[in-house]
C-alpha positions in Angstrom: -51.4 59.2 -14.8 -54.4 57.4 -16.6 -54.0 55.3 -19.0 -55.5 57.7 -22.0 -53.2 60.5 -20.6 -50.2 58.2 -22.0 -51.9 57.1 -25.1 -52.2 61.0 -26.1 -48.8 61.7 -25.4 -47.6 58.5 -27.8 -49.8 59.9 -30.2 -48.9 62.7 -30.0 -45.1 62.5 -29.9 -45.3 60.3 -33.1 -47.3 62.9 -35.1 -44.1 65.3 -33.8 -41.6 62.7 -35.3 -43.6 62.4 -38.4 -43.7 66.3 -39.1 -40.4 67.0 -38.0 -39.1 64.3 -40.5 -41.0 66.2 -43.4 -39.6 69.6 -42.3 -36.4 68.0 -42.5 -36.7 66.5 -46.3 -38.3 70.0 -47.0 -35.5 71.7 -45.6 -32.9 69.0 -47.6 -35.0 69.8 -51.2 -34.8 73.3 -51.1 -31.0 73.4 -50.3 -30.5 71.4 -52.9 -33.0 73.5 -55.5 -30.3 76.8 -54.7 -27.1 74.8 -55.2 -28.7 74.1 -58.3 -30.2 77.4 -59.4 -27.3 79.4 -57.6 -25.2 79.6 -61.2 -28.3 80.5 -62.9 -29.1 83.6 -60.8 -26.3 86.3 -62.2 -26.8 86.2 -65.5 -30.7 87.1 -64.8 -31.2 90.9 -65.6 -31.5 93.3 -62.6 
């Protein structure tokens, strides 16, 4: 395989890391927004 083919796929699998990572802290955030809002919710009226 040429030399650019291999460059692409390093690029590539680092832009994978990268996004993955933010999904992750994304994912971490919003758990933490409902253990927080999660005594708040029943007194809201239906």
């Amino acid at each position: 395989m040429s030399a650019m083919h291999w460059e692409a796929r390093r690029r590539q699998q680092a832009l994978d890391r990268r996004l993955s990572a933010r999904v992750m802290q994304a994912g971490n955030q919003d758990k933490k927004k409902e253990e927080s809002t999660a005594p708040v919710t029943p007194c809201e009226p239906q």
